[in-house]
N, CA, C and O atoms as CSV, one atom per row, in Angstrom:
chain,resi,resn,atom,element,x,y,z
A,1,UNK,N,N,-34.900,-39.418,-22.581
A,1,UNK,CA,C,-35.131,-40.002,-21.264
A,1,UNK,C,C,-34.648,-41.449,-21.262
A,1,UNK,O,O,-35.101,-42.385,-21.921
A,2,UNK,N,N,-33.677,-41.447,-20.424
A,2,UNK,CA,C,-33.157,-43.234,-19.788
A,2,UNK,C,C,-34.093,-43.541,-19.214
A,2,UNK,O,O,-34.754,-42.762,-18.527
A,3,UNK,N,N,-34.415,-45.107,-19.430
A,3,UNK,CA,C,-35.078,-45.777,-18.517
A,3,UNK,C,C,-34.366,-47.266,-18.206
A,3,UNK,O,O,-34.055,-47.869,-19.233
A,4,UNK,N,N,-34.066,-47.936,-16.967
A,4,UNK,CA,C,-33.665,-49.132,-16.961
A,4,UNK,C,C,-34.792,-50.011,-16.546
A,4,UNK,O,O,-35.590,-49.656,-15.679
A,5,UNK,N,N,-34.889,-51.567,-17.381
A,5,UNK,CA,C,-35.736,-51.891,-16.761
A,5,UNK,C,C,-35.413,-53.118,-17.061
A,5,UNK,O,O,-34.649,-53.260,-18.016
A,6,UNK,N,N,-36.070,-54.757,-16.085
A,6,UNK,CA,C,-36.065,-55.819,-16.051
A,6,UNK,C,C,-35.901,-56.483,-17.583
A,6,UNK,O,O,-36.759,-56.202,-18.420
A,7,UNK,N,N,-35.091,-57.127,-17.841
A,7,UNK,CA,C,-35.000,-58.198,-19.277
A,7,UNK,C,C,-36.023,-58.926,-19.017
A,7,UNK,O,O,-36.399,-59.347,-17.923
A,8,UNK,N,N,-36.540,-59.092,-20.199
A,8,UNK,CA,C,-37.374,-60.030,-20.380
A,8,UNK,C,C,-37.426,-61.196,-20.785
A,8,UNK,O,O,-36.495,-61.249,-21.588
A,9,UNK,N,N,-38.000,-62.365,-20.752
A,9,UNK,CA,C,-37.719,-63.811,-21.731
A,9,UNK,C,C,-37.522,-63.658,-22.738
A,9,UNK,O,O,-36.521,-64.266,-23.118
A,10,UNK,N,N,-38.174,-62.909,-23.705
A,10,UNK,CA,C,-38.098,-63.066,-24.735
A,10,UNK,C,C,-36.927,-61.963,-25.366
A,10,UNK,O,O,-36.838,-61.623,-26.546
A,11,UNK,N,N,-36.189,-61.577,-24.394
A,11,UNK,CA,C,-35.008,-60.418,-24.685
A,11,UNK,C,C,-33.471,-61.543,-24.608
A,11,UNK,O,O,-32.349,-61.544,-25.115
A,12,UNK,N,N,-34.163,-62.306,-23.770
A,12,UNK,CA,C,-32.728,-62.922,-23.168
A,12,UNK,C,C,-32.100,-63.566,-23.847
A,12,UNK,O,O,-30.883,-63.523,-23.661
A,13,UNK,N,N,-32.533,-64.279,-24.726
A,13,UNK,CA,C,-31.744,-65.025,-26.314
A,13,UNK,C,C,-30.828,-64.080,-26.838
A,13,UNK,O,O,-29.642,-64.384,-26.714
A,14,UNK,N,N,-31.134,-62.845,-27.476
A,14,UNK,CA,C,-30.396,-61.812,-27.863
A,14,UNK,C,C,-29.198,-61.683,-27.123
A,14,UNK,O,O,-28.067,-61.795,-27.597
A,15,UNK,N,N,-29.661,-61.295,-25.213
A,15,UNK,CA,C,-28.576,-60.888,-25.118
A,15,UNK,C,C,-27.632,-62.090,-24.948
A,15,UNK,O,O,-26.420,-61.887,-24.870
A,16,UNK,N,N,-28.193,-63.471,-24.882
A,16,UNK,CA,C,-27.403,-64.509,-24.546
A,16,UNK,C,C,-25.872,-64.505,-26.147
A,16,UNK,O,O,-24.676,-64.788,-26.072
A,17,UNK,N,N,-26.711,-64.060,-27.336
A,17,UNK,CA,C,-26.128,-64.641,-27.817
A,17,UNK,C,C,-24.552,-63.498,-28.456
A,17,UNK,O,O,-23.437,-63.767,-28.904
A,18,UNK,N,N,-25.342,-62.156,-28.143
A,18,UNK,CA,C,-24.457,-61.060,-27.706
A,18,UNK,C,C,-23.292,-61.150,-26.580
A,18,UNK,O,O,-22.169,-60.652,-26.645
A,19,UNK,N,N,-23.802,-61.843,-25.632
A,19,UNK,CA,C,-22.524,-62.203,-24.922
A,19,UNK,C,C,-21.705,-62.928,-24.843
A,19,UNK,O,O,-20.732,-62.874,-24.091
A,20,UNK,N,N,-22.016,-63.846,-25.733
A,20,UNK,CA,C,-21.411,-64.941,-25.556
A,20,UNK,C,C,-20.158,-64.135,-26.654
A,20,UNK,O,O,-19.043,-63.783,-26.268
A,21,UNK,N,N,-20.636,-63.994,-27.911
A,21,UNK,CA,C,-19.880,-63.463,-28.985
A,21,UNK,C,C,-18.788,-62.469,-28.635
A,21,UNK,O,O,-17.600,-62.519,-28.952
A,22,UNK,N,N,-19.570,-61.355,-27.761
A,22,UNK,CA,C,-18.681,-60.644,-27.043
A,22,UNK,C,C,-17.383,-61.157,-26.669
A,22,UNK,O,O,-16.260,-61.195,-27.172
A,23,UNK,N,N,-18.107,-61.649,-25.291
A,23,UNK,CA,C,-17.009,-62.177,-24.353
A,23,UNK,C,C,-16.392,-63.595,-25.096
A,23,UNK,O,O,-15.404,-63.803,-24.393
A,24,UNK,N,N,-16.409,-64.224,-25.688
A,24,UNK,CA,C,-15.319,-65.134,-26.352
A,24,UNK,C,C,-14.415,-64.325,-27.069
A,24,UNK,O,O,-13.272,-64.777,-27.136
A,25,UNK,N,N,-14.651,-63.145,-27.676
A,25,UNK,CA,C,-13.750,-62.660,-28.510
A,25,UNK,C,C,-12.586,-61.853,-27.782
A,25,UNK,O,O,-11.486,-61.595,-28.271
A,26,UNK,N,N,-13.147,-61.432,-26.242
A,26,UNK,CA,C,-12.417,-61.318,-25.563
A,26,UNK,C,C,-11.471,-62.349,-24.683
A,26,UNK,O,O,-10.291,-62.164,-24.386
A,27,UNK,N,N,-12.002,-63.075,-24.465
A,27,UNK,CA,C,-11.287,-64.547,-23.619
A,27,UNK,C,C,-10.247,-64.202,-24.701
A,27,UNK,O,O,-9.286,-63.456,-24.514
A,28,UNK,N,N,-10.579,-64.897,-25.983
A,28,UNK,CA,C,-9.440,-65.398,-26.731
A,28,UNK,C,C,-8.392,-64.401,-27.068
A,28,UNK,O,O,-7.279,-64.870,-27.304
A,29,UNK,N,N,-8.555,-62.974,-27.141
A,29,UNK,CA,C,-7.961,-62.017,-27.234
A,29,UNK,C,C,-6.848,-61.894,-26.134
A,29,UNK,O,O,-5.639,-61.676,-26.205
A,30,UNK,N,N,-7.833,-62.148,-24.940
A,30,UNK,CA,C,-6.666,-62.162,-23.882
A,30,UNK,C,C,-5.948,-62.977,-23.184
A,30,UNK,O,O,-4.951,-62.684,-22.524
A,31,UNK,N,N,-6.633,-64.436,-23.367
A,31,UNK,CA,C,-6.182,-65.491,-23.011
A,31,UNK,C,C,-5.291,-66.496,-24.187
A,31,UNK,O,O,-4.662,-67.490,-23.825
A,32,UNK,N,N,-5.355,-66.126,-25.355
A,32,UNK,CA,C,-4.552,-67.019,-26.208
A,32,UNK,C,C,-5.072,-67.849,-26.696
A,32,UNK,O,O,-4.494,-68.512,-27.557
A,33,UNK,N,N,-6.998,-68.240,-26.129
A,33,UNK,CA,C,-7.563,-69.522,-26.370
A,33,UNK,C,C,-7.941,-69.254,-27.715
A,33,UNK,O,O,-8.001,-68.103,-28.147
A,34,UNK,N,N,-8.325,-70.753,-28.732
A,34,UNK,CA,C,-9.147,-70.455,-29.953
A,34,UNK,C,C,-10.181,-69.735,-29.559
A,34,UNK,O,O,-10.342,-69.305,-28.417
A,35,UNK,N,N,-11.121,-69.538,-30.751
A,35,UNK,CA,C,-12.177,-68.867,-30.530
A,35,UNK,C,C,-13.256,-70.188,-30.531
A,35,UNK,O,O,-14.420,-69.985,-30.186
A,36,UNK,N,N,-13.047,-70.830,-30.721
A,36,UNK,CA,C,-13.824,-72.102,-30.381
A,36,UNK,C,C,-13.674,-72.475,-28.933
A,36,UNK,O,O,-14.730,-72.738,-28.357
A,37,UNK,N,N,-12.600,-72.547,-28.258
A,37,UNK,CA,C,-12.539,-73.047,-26.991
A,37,UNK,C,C,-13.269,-71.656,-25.975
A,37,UNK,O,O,-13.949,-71.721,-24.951
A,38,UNK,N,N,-12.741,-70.342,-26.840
A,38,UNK,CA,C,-13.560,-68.834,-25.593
A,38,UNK,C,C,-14.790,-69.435,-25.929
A,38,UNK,O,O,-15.441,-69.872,-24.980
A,39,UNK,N,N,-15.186,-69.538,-26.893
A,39,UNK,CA,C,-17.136,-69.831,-27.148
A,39,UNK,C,C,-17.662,-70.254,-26.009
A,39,UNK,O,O,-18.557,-69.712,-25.359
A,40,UNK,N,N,-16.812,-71.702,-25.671
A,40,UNK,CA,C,-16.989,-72.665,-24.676
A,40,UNK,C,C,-17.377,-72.058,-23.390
A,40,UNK,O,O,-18.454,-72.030,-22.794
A,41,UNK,N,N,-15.949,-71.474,-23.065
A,41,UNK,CA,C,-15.654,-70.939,-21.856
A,41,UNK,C,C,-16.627,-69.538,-21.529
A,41,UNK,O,O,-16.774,-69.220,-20.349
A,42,UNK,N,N,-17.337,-68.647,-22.708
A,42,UNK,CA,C,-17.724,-67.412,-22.156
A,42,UNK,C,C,-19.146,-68.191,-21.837
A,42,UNK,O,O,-19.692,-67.959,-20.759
A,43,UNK,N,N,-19.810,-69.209,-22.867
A,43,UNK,CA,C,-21.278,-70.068,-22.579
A,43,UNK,C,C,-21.105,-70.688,-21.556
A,43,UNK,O,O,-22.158,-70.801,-20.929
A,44,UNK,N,N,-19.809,-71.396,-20.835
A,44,UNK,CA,C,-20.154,-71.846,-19.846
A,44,UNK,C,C,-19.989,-70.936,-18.260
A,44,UNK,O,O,-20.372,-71.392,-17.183
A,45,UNK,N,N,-19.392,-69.703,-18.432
A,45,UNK,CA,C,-19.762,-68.424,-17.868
A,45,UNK,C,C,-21.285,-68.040,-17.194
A,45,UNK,O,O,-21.797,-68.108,-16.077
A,46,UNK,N,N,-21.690,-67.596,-18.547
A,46,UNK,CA,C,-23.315,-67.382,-18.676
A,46,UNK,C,C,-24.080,-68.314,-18.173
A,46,UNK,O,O,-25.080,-67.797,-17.675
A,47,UNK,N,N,-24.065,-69.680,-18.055
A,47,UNK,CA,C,-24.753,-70.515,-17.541
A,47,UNK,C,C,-24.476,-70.531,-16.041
A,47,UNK,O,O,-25.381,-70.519,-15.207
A,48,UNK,N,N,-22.830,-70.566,-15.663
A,48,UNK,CA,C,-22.780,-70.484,-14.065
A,48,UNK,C,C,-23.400,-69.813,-13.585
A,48,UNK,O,O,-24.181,-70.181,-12.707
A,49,UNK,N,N,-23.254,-68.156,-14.111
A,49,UNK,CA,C,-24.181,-67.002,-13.552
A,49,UNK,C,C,-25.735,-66.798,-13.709
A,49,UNK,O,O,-26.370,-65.951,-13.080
A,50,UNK,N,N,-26.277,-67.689,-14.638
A,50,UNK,CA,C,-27.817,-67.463,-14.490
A,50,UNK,C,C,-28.186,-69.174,-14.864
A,50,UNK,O,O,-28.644,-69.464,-15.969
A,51,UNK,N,N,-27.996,-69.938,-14.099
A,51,UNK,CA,C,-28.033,-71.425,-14.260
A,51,UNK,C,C,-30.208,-71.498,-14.341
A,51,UNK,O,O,-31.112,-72.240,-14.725
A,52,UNK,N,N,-30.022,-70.364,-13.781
A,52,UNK,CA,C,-32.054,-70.555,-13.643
A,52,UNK,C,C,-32.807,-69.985,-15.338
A,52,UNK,O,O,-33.891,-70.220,-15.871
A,53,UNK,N,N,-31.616,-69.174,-15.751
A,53,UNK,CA,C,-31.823,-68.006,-16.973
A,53,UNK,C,C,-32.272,-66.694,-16.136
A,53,UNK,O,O,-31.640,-66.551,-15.089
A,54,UNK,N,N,-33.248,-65.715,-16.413
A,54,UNK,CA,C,-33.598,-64.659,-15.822
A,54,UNK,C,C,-34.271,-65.167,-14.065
A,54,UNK,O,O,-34.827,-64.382,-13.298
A,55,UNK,N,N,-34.099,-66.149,-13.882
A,55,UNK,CA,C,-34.972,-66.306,-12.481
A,55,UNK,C,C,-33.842,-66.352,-11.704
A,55,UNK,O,O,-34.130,-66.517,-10.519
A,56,UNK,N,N,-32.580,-66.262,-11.936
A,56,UNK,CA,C,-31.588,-66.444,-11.212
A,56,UNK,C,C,-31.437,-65.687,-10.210
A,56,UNK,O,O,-31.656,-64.557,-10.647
A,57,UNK,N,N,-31.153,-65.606,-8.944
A,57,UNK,CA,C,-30.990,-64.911,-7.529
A,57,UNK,C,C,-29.421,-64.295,-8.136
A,57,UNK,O,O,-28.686,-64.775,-8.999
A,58,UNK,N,N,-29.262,-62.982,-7.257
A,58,UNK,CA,C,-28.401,-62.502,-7.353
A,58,UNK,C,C,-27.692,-61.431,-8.667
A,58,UNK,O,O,-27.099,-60.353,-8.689
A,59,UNK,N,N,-28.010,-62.132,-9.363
A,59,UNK,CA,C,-27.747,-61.290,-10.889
A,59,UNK,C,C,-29.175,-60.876,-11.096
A,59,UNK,O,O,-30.154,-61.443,-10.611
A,60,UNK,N,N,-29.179,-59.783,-11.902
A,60,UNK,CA,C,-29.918,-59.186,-12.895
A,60,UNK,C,C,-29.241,-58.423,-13.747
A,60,UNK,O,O,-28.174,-57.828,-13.592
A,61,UNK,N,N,-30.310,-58.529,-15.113
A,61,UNK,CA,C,-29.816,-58.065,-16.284
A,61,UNK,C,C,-30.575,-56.798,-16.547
A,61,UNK,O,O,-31.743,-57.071,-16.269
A,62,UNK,N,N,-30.520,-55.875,-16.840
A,62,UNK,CA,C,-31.442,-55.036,-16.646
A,62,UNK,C,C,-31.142,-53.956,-19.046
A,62,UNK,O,O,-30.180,-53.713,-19.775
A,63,UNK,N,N,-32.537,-53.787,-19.114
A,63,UNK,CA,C,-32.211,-53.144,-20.501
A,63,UNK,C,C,-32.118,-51.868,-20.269
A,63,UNK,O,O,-32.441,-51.415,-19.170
A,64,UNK,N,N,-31.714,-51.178,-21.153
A,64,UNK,CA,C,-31.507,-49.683,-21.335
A,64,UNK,C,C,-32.150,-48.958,-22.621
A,64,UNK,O,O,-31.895,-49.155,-23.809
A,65,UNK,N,N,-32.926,-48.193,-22.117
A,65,UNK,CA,C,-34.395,-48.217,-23.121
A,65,UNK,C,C,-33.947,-46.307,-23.188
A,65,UNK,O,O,-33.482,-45.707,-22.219
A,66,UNK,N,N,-34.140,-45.879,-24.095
A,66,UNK,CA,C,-34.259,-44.170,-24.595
A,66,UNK,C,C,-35.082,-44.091,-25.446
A,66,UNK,O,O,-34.909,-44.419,-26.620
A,67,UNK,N,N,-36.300,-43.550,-24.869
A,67,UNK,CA,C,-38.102,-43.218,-25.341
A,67,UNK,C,C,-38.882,-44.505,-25.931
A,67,UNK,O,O,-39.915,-44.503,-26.601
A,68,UNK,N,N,-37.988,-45.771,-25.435
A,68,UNK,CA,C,-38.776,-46.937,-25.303
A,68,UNK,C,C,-38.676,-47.895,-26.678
A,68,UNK,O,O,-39.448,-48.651,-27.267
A,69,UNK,N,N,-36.699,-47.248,-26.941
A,69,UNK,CA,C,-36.198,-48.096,-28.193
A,69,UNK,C,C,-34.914,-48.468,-26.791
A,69,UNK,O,O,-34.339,-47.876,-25.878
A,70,UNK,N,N,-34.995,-49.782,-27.382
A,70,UNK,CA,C,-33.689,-50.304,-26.511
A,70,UNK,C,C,-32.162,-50.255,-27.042
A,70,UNK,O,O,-31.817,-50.778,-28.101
A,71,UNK,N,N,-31.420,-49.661,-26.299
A,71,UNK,CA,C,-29.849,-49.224,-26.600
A,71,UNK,C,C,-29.091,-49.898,-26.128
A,71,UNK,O,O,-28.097,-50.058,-26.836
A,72,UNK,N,N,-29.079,-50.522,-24.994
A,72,UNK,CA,C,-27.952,-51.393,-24.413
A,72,UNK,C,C,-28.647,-52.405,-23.218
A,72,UNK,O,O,-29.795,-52.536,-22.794
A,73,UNK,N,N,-27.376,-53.030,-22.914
A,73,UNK,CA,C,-27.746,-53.867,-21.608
A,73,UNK,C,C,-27.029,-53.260,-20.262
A,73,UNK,O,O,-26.337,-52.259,-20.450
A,74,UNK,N,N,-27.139,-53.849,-18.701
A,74,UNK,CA,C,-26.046,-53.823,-18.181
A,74,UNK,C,C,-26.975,-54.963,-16.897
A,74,UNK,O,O,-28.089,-54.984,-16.372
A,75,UNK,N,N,-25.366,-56.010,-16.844
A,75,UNK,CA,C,-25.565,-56.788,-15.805
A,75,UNK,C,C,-24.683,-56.603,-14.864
A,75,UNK,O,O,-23.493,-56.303,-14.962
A,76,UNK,N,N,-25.737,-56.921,-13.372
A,76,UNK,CA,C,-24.786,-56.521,-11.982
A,76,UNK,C,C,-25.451,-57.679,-11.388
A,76,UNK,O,O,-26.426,-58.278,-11.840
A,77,UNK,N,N,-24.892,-57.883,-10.470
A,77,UNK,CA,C,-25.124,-58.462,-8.934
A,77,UNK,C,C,-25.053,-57.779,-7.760
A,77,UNK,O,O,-23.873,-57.453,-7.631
A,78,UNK,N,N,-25.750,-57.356,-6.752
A,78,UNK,CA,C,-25.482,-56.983,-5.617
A,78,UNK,C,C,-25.059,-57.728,-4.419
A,78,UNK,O,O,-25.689,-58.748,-4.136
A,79,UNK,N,N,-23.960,-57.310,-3.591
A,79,UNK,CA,C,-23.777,-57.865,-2.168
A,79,UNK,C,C,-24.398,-56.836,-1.437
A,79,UNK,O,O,-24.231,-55.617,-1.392
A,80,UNK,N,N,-25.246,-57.721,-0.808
A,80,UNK,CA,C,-25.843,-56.829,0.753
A,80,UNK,C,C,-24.739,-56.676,1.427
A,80,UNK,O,O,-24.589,-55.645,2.083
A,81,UNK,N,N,-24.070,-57.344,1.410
A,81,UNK,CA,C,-22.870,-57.536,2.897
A,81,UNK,C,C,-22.303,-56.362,3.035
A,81,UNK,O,O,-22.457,-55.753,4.094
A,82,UNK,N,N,-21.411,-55.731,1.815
A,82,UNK,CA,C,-20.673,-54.111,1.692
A,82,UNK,C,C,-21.586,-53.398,0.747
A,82,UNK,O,O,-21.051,-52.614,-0.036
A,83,UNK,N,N,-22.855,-53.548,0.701
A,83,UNK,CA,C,-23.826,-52.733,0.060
A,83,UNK,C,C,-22.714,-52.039,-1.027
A,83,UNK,O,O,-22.162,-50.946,-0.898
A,84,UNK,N,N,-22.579,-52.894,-2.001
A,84,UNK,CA,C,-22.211,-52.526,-3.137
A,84,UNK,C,C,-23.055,-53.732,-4.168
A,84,UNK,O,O,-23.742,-54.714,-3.883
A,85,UNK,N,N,-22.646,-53.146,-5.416
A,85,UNK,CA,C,-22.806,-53.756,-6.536
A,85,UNK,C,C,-21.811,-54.228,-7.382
A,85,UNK,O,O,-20.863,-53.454,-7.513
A,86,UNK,N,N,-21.754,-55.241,-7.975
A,86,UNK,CA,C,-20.156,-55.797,-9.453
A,86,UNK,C,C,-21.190,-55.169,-10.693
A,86,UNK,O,O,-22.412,-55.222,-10.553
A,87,UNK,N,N,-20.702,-54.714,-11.625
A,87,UNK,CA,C,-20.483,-54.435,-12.863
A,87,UNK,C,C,-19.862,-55.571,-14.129
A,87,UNK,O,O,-18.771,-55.463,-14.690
A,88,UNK,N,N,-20.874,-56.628,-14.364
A,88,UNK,CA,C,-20.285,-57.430,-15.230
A,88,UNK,C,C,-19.959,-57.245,-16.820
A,88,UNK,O,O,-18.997,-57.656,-17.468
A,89,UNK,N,N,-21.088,-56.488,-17.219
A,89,UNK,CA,C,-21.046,-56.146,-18.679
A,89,UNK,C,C,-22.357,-55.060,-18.578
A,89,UNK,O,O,-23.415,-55.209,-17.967
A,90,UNK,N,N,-22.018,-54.220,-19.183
A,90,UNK,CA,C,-22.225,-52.743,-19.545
A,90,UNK,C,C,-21.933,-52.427,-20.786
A,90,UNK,O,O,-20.770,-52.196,-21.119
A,91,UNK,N,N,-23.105,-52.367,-21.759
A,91,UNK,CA,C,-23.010,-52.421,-23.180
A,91,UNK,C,C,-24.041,-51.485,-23.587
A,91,UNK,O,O,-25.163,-51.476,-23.081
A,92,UNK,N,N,-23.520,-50.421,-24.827
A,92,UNK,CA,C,-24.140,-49.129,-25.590
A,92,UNK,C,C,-24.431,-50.423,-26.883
A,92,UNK,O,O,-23.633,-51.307,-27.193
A,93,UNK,N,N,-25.699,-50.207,-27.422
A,93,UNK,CA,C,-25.073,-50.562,-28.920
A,93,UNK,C,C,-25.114,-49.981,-29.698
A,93,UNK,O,O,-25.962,-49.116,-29.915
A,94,UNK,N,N,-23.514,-50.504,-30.868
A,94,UNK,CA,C,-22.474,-49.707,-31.208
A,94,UNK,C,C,-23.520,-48.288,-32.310
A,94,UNK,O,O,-22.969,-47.193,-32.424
A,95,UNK,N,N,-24.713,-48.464,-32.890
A,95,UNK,CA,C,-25.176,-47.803,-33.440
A,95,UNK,C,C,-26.012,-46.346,-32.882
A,95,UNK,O,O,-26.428,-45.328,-33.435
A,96,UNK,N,N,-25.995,-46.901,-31.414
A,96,UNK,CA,C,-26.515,-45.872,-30.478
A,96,UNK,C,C,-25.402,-44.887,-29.729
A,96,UNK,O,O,-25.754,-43.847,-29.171
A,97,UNK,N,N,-23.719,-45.429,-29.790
A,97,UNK,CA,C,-22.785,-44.883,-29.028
A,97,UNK,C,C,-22.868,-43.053,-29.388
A,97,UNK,O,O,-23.386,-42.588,-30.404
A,98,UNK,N,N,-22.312,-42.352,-28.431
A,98,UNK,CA,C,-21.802,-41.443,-29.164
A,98,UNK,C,C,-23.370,-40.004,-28.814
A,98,UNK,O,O,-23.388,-38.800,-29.073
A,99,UNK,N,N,-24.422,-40.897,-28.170
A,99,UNK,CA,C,-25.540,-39.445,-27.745
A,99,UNK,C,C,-25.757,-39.664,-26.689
A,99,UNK,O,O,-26.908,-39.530,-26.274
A,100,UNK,N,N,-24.568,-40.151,-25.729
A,100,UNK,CA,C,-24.817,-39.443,-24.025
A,100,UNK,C,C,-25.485,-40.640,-23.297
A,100,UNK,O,O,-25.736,-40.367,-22.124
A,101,UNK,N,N,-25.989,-42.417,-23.837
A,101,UNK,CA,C,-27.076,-42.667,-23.314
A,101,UNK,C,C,-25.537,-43.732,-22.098
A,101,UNK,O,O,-25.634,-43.754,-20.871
A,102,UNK,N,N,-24.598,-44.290,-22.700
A,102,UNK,CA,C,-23.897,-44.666,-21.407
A,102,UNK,C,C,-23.926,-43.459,-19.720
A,102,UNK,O,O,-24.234,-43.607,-18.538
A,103,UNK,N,N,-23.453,-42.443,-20.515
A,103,UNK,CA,C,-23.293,-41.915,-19.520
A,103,UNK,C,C,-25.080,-41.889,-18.207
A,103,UNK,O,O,-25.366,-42.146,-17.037
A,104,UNK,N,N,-25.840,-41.334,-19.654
A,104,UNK,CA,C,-27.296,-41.188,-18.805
A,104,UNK,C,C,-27.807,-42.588,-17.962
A,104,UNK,O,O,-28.606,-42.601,-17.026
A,105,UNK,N,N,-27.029,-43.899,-18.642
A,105,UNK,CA,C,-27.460,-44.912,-18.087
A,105,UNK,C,C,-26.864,-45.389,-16.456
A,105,UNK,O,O,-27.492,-45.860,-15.507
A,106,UNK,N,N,-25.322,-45.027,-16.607
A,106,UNK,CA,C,-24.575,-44.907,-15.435
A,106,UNK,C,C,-25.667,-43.706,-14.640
A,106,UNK,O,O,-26.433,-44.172,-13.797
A,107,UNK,N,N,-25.703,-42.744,-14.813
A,107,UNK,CA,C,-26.917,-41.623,-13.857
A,107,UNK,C,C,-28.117,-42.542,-12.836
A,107,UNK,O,O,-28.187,-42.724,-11.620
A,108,UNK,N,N,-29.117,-43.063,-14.198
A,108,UNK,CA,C,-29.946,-43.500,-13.945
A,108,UNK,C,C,-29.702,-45.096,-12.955
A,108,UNK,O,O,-30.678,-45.432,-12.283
A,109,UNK,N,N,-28.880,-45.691,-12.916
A,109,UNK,CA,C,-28.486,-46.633,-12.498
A,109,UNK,C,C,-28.250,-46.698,-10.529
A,109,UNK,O,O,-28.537,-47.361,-9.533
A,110,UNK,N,N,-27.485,-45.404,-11.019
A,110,UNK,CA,C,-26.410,-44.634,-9.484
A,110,UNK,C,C,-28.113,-44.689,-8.853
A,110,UNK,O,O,-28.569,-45.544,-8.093
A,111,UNK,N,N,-28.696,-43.728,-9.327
A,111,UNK,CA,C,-29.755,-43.492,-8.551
A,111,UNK,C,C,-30.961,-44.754,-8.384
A,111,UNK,O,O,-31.814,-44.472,-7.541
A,112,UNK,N,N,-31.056,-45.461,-8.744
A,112,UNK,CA,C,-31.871,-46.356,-8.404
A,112,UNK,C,C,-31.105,-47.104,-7.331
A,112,UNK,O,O,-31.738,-47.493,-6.349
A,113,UNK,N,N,-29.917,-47.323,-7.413
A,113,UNK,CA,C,-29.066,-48.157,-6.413
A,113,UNK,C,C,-28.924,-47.450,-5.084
A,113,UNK,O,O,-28.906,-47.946,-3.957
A,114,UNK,N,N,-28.831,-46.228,-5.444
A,114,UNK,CA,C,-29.124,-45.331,-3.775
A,114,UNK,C,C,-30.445,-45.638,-3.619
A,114,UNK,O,O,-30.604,-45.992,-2.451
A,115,UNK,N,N,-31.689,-45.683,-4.360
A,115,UNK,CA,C,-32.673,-46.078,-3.293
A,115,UNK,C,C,-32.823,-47.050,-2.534
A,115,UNK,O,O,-33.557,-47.015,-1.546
A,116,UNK,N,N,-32.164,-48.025,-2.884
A,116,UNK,CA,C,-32.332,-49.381,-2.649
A,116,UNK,C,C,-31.105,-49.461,-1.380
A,116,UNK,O,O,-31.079,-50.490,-0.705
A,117,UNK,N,N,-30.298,-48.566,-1.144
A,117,UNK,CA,C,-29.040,-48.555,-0.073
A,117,UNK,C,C,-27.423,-49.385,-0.253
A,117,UNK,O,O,-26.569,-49.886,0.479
A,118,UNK,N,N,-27.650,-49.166,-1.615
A,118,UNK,CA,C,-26.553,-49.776,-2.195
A,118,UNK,C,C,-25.385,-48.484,-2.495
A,118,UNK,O,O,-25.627,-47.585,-3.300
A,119,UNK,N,N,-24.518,-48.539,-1.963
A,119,UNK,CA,C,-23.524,-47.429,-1.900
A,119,UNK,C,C,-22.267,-47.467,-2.807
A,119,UNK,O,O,-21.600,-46.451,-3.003
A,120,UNK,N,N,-21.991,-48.564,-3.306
A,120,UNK,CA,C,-20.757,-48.566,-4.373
A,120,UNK,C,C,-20.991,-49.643,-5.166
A,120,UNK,O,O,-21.515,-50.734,-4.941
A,121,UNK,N,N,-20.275,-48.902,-6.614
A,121,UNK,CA,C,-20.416,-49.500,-8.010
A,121,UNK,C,C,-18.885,-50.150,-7.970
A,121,UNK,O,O,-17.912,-49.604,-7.452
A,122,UNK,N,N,-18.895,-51.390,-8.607
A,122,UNK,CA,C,-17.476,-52.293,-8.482
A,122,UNK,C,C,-17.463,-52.632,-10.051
A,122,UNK,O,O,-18.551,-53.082,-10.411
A,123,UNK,N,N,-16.564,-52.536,-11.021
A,123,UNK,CA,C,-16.962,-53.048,-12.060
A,123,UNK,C,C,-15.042,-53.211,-12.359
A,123,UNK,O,O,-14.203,-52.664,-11.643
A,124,UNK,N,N,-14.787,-53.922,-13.342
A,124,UNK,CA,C,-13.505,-54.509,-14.117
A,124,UNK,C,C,-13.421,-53.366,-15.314
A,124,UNK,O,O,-14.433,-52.789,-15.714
A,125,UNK,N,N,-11.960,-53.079,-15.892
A,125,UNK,CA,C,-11.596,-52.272,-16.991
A,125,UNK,C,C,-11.208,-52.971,-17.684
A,125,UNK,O,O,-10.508,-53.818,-17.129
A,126,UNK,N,N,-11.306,-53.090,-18.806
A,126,UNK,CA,C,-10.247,-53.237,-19.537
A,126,UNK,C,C,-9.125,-51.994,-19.978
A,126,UNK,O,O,-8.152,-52.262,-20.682
């Protein structure tokens, strides 16, 4: 059983420091920058988007829990305006990949966002 649910304070260090690592390794991958300068650039990312930390309007981070061990993250923002949602980062971790819980998490996700009257998922590929 998927469950998504609110990050917590004391979750948010983790994922802060997961993303940052992440996403610098990507900046620099794709942008050419050191990995010292992506560091910069993915932390000063993370701060634009949650300048409050978890109290931030607009974003939420939400965990991804299977029987109440946590497997991944995924952060969105919603626009009311075209009742959609962005897809910022959507993460299995890597020790959990591979038993269905991305997919179950995308499920569980879809459907909470239809209750709420949110009609489309927007997210970036690589």
């Amino acid at each position: 059983m998927i469950k998504l649910r609110p990050m917590t304070a004391s979750e948010y260090p983790a994922y802060c420091d997961y993303f940052i690592d992440d996403y610098s390794r990507e900046i620099a991958g794709n942008y050419g920058h050191s990995i010292d300068r992506a560091f910069e650039l993915a932390n000063q990312e993370l701060l634009r988007s949650f300048p409050n930390g978890l109290e931030t309007d607009k974003h939420e981070l939400l965990c991804i829990e299977s029987d109440s061990e946590l497997v991944g993250y995924l952060w969105h923002s919603i626009n009311a305006d075209d009742k959609s949602t962005f897809i910022y980062d959507f993460f299995i971790f890597s020790n959990r990949r591979n038993n269905g819980y991305g997919k179950l998490a995308i499920s569980a996700f879809e459907s909470k966002l239809t209750s709420i009257g949110v009609e489309q998922i927007k997210l970036r590929v690589e």
